[in-house]
One Martini backbone bead per residue (centre of mass of N, CA, C, O) as a GRO file, in nm:
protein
  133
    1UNK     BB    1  -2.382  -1.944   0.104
    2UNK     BB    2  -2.643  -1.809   0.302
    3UNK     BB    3  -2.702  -1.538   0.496
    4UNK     BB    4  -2.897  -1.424   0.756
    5UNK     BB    5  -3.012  -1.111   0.793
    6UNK     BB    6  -3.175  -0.821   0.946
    7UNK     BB    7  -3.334  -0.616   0.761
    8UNK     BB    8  -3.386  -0.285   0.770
    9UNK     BB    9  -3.566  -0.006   0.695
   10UNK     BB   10  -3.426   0.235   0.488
   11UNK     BB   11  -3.421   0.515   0.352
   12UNK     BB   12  -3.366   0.686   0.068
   13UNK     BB   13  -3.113   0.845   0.163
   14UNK     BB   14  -2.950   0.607   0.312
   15UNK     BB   15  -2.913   0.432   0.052
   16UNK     BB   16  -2.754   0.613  -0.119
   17UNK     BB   17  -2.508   0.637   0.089
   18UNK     BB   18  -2.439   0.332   0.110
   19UNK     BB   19  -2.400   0.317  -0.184
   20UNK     BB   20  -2.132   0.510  -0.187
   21UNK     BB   21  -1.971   0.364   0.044
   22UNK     BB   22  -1.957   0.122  -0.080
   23UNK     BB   23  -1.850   0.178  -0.331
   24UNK     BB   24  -1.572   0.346  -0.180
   25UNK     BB   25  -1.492   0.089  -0.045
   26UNK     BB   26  -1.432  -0.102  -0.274
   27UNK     BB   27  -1.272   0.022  -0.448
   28UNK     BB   28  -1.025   0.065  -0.209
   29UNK     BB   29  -0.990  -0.263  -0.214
   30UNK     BB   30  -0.916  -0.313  -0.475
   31UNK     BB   31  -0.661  -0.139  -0.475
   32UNK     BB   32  -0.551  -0.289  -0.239
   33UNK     BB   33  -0.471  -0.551  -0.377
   34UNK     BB   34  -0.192  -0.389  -0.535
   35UNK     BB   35  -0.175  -0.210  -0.287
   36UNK     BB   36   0.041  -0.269  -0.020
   37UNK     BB   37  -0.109   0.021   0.184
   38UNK     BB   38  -0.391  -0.138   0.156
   39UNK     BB   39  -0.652  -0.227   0.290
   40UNK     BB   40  -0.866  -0.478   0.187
   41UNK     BB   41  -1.082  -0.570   0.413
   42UNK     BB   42  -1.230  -0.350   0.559
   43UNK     BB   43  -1.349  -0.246   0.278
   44UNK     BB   44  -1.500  -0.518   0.202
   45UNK     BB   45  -1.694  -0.499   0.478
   46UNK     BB   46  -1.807  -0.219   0.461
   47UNK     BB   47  -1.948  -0.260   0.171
   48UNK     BB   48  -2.127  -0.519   0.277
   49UNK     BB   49  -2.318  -0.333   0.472
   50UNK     BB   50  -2.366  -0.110   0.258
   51UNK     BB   51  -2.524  -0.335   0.070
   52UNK     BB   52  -2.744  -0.443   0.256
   53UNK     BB   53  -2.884  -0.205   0.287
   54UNK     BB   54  -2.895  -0.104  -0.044
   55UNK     BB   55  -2.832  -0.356  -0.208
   56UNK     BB   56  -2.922  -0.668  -0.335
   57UNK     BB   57  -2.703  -0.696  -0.539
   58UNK     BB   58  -2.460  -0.609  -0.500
   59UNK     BB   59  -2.479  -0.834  -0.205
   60UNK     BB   60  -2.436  -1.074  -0.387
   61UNK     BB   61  -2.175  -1.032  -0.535
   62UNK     BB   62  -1.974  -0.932  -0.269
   63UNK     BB   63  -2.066  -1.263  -0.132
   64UNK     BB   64  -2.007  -1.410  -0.460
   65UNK     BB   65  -1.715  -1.361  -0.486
   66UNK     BB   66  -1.428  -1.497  -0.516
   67UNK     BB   67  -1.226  -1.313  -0.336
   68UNK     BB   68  -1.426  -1.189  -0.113
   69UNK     BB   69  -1.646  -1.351  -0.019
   70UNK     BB   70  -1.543  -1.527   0.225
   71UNK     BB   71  -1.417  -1.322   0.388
   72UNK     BB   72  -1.717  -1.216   0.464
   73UNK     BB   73  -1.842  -1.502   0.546
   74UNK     BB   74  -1.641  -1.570   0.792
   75UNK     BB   75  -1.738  -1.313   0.933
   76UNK     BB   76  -2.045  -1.343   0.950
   77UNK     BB   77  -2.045  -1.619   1.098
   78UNK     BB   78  -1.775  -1.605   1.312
   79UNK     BB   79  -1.483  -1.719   1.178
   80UNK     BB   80  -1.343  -1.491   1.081
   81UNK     BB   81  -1.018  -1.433   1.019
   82UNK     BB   82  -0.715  -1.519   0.825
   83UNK     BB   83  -0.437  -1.507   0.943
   84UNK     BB   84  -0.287  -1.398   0.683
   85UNK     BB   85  -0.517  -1.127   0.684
   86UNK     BB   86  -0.427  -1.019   0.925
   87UNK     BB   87  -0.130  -0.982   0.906
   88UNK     BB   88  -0.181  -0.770   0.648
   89UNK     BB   89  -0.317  -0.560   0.783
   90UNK     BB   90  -0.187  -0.496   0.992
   91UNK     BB   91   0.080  -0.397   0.862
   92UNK     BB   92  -0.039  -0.202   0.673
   93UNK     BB   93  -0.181  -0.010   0.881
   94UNK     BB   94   0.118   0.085   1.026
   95UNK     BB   95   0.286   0.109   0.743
   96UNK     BB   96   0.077   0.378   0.706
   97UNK     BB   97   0.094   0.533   0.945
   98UNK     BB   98   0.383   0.593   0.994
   99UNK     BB   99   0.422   0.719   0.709
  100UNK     BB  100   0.235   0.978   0.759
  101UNK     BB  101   0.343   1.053   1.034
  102UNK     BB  102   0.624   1.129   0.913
  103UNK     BB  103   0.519   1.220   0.682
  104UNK     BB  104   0.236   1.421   0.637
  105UNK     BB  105   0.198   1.488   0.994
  106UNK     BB  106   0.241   1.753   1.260
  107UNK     BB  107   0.005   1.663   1.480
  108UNK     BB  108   0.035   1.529   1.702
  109UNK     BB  109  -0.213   1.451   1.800
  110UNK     BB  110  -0.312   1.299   1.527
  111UNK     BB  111  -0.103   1.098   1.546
  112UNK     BB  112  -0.236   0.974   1.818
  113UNK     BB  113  -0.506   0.879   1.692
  114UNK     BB  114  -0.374   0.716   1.481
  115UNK     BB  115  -0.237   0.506   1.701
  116UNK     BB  116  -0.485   0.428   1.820
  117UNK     BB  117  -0.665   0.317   1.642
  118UNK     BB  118  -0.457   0.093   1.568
  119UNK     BB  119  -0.483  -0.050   1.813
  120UNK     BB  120  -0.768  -0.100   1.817
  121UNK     BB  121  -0.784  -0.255   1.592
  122UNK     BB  122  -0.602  -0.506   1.632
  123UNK     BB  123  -0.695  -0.585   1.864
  124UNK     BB  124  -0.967  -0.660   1.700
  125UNK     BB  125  -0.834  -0.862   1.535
  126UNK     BB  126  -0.703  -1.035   1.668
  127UNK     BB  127  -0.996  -1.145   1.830
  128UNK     BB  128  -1.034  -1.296   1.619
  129UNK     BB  129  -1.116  -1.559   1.481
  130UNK     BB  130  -0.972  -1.847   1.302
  131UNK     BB  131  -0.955  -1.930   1.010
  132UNK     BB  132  -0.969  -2.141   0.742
  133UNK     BB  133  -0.836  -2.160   0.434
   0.00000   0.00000   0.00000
């Protein structure tokens, strides 16, 4: 199933840099399957983004992948995304902030910043609507 998005015309200089954007933001995603401390849904979102601007070629392949392709589907769609990857998001995002600010960080400001950024995105995750697996 395919989505249609409107899709604007960028220059040279932004297609290449979505393009680097959404590489390094899919090997992320990739990683993050294997490591439950990073999240893998945000960052194959992010990758879907940036290779629509960028790649069609790409954009179709992270689109119809077998693992990523339904969740980023029902996520343009507007059927947001399932419980269980909310779930899954939501806990390792904040026990990866959490142990940052614990052992990584000690300047309290940044620390502050690393809790607001994660009840925002919660927040926002929260109300997404929810997918059926």
């Amino acid at each position: 199933m395919e989505i249609m998005l409107e899709k604007k015309d960028t220059g040279t200089v932004k297609k290449y840099i979505y393009l680097i954007v959404g590489s390094l933001a899919l090997v992320a995603g990739i990683i993050g399957v294997f490591l439950p401390i990073l999240p893998t849904t945000p960052f194959v979102l992010l990758s879907a983004w940036c290779f629509f601007r960028s790649s069609d070629k790409l954009y179709k392949w992270v689109i119809n992948n077998e693992t990523f392709g339904p969740t980023i589907m029902n996520y343009q769609q507007g059927k947001g995304i399932t419980q269980k990857t909310r779930i899954r998001a939501i806990v390792m995002m904040w026990a990866t902030i959490s142990v940052s600010a614990y052992f990584f960080v000690s300047n309290l400001y940044v620390i502050g910043i690393m809790y607001l950024v994660a009840i925002s995105v919660s927040v926002y995750l929260y109300r997404l609507p929810t997918a059926t697996e």
